[in-house]
N, C-alpha and C positions, 0 to 999 in steps of 0.2 A: 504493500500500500504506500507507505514512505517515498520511497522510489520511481513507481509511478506518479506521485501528486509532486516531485520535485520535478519529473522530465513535464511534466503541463506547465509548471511554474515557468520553467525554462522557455517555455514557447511563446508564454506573454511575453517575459520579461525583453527577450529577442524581439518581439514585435513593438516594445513600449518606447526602444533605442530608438527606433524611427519617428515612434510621436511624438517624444519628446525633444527630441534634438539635444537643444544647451541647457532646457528648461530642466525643473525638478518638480514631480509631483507633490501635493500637499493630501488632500479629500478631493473628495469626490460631492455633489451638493443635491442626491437624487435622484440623478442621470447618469449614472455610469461613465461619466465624465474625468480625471483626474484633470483637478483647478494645480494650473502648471502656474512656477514662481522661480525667480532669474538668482534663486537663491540668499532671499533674502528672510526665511522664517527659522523657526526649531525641527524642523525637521528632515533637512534635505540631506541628512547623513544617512539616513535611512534607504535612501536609491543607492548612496554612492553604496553602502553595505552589502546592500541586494547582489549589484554587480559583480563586486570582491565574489562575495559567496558563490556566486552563479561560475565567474570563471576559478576559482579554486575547485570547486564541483567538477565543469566542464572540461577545461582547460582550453575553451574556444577561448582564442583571438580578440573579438570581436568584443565580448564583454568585458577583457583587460581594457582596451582600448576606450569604451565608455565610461569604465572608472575611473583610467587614467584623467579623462579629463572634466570629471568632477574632483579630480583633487585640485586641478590646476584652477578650475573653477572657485575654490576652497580658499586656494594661495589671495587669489585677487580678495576674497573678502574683507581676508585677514588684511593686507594692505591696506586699505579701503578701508578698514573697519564699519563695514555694511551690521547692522544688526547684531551686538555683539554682545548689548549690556543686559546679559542675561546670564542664568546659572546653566542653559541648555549646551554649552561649549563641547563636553563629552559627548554627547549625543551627535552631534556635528563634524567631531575629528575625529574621535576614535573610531568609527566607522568607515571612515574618508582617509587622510594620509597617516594613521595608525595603522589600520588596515594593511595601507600599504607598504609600511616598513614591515610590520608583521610577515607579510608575504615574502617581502623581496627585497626588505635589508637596502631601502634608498635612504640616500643620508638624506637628502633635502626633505623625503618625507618628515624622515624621523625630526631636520629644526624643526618642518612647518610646524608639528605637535608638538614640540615643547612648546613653541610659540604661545599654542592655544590653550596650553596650561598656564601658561602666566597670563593670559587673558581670563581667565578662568579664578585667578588669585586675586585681580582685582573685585573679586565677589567677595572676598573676605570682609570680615567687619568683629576689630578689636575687640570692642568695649562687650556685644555678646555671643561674642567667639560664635561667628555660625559665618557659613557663606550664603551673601543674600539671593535670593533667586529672582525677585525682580525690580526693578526700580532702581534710580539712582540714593545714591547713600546719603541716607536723611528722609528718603520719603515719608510721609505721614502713615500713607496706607499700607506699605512693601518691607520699609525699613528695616525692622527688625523681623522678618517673614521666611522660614525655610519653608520647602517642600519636600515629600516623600518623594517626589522622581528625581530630585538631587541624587538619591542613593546610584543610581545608574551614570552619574554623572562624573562621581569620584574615582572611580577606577584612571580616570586621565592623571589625576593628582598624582594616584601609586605609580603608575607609569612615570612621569617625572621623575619621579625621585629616583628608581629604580637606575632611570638611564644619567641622574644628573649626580644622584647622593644629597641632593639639595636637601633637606629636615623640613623646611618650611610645607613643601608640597606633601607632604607623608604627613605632618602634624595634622594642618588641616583640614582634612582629609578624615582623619582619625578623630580630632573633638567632633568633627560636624558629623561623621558617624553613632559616635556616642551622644550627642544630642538628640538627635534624630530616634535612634532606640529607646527614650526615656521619654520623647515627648512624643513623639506621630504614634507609637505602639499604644495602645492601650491596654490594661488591665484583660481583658476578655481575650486580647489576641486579633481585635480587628485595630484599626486604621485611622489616624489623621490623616486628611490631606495636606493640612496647614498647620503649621503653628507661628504663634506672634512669640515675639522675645522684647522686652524695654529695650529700648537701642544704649539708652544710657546704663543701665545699672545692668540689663542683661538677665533681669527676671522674667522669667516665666511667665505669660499672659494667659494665654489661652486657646485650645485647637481650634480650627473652624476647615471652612471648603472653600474652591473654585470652583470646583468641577462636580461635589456629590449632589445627593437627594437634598442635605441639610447637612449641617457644622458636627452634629453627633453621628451619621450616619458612614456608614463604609462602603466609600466609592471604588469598587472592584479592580478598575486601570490603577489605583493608585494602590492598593495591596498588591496588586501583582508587581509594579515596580518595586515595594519594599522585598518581597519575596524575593527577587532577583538581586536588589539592590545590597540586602545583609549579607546573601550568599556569598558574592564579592568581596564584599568586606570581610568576610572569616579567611578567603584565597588570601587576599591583600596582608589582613593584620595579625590573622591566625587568634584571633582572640575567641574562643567559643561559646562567648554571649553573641555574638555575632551570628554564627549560625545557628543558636537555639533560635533567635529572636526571628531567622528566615523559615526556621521550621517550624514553629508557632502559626507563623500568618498564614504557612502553607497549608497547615491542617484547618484553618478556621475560614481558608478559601474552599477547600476541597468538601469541607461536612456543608458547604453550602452551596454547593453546584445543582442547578437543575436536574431535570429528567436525562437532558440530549446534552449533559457535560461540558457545558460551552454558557458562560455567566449572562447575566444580567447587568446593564449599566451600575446599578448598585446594591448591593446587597440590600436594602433598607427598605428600599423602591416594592413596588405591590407586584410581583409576583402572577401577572397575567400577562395575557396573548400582544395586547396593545403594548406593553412595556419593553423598551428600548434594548437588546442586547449589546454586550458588549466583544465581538470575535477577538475584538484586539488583545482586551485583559488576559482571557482565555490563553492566548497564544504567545504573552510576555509569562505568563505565570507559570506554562508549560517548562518553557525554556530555564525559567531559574529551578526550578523542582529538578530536572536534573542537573541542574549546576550543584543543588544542595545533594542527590544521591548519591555524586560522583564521590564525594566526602564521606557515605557512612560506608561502613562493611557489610558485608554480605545477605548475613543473618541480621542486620539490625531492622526491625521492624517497619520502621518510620522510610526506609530505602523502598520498601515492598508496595509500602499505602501511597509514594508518590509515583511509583514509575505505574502502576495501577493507574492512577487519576491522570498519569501522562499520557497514557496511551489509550483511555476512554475518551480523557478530550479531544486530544490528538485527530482519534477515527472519525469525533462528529465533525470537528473543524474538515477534513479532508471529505467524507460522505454528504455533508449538510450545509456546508460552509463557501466551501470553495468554486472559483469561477472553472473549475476543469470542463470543459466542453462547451461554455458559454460563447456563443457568437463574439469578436471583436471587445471580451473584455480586456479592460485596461488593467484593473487590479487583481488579486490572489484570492482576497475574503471579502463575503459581502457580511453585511450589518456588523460592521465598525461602528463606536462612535467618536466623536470626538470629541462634542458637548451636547451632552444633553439637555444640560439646566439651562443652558444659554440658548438652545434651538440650533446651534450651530454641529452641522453637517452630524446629526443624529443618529442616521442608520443609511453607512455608505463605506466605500474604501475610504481607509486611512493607510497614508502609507510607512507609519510605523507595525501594524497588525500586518503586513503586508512581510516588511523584514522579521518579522519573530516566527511568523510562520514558516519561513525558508531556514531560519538560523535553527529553529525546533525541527525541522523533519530532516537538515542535515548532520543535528548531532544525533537524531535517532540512525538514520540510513549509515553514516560511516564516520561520527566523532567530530565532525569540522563544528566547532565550538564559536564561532561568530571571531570580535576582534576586539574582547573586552579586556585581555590579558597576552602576554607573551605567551608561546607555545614549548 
């Protein structure tokens, strides 16, 4: 099944080269459309991803070559400084010219990313040790504001350090890890999206949303980020509150999966026909669950109860989900969202659901592990 659903992925993704040209997918808005952008949002690491993936998969030609030049694409932003002042950095390079030192050992890849790590340090903020994820420093609203997809974000930091020895990038990294575990987790094992910090003193305010049902509720994309996000963090800092705290969310995603194993926008949300799915969560959360199995032994239970929920979701994403045989689609899953609460592109391709799908059916089909770490 794996293996199949990756060679159809392959045949969009080969046809999407053409649609898109220089452009980078974002959503889709109802019409099976992907709303193309000259790379200026949070998410265009996600094609160049694709690609990587597709040609380390393949070893066609044709898919290096369109990666190649989303990296160069990548290069000009950073120049430029196009869209920057935000915490989504890792998501954008590590994907793109990590990616492709990962593969092939380019040095100019490997500046561009450090580059994008210390673009990424300018998110830090002293006084309450967090790196902010949006707004300029001082905002009223942003200021003192992490988020749970930060978790996905820091692996760029470890890579720094890793290639520089630098302590600042690893520290980083590391409080804003351990903030993160004490304030988005909660007690029950579901999810902040948000949390505030006093910019000045650095106290603790209070969790809230972007993206959920409501400020108490547990918005599924954003557990499945953490899920992924701690797994990483135990690779990176080897500390095993890190990986309880990925395998907590995993089991309190998994005792809450539907019928057809594929989530709901948010946990919270009413549980009917009308009610928004979410393919994307589904298929970021698949992917960190075995990032966290890779970690236990044999016999350890909690190995058994995720690679189970990986491969139940797995089959509906690829039976139920996916555009395999679809006329001229553009993307991989359909009923993505990307906001709900907002009405913003609710049930459609996203093109981060789109990369987790390919990075999940390729570390099921043969280990290729995406490009969130050195290999």
């Amino acid at each position: 099944m794996w293996k199949q659903a990756i060679e159809d992925a392959l045949v969009v993704i080969r046809a999407d080269i053409e649609r898109f040209g220089d452009k980078f997918p974002h959503v889709s808005n109802g019409d099976r459309i992907y709303q193309l952008n000259n790379n200026t949002d949070w998410t265009e690491g996600f094609w160049s991803g694709m690609l990587w993936l597709s040609y380390e998969y393949s070893g066609d030609a044709a898919f290096r070559e369109a990666a190649v030049k989303t990296v160069d694409s990548f290069r000009n932003r950073i120049e430029r400084r196009v869209s920057l002042a935000h915490h989504d950095i890792g998501f954008l390079y590590s994907l793109s010219s990590k990616a492709q030192w990962i593969l092939e050992k380019n040095e100019a890849a490997k500046q561009l990313t450090l580059q994008a790590a210390d673009i990424l340090m300018e998110r830090w903020r002293e006084k309450p040790q967090i790196l902010q994820a949006w707004g300029p420093e001082g905002d009223p609203d942003n200021g003192g504001r992490i988020i749970i997809d930060c978790m996905m974000n820091l692996p760029l930091l470890h890579w720094a350090y890793q290639h520089t020895g630098n302590e600042a990038y690893r520290q980083a990294a590391s409080i804003h890890s351990e903030k993160s575990r004490r304030f988005l987790v909660r007690g029950d094992d579901s999810s902040y999206h948000t949390f505030y910090f006093d910019q000045e003193t650095g106290d603790a305010l209070r969790g809230g949303t972007a993206q959920g049902f409501r400020d108490g509720s547990t918005w599924t994309r954003g557990q499945a980020w953490g899920i992924y996000g701690f797994a990483l963090a135990y690779r990176y800092l080897g500390q095993p509150e890190m990986l309880e705290t990925a395998k907590r969310l995993a089991r309190y995603f998994i005792e809450r999966m539907p019928e057809d194993h594929v989530v709901y926008w948010d946990f919270d949300a009413p549980q009917i026909p009308e009610t928004k799915r979410d393919s994307s969560a589904s298929a970021i959360a698949a992917a960190g669950m075995l990032e966290i199995a890779g970690f236990l032994s044999q016999d350890d239970p909690d190995r058994g109860l995720l690679l189970e929920a990986v491969h139940r979701s797995m089959a509906s994403l690829v039976s139920n989900y996916a555009t395999s045989g679809e006329e001229d689609a553009q993307g991989l899953l359909n009923r993505g969202s990307y906001s709900v609460r907002s009405g913003a592109s609710p049930d459609d391709y996203v093109i981060w659901g789109d990369y987790f799908y390919m990075e999940t059916l390729m570390r099921l089909e043969n280990g290729i592990p995406g490009y969130w770490y050195e290999r």
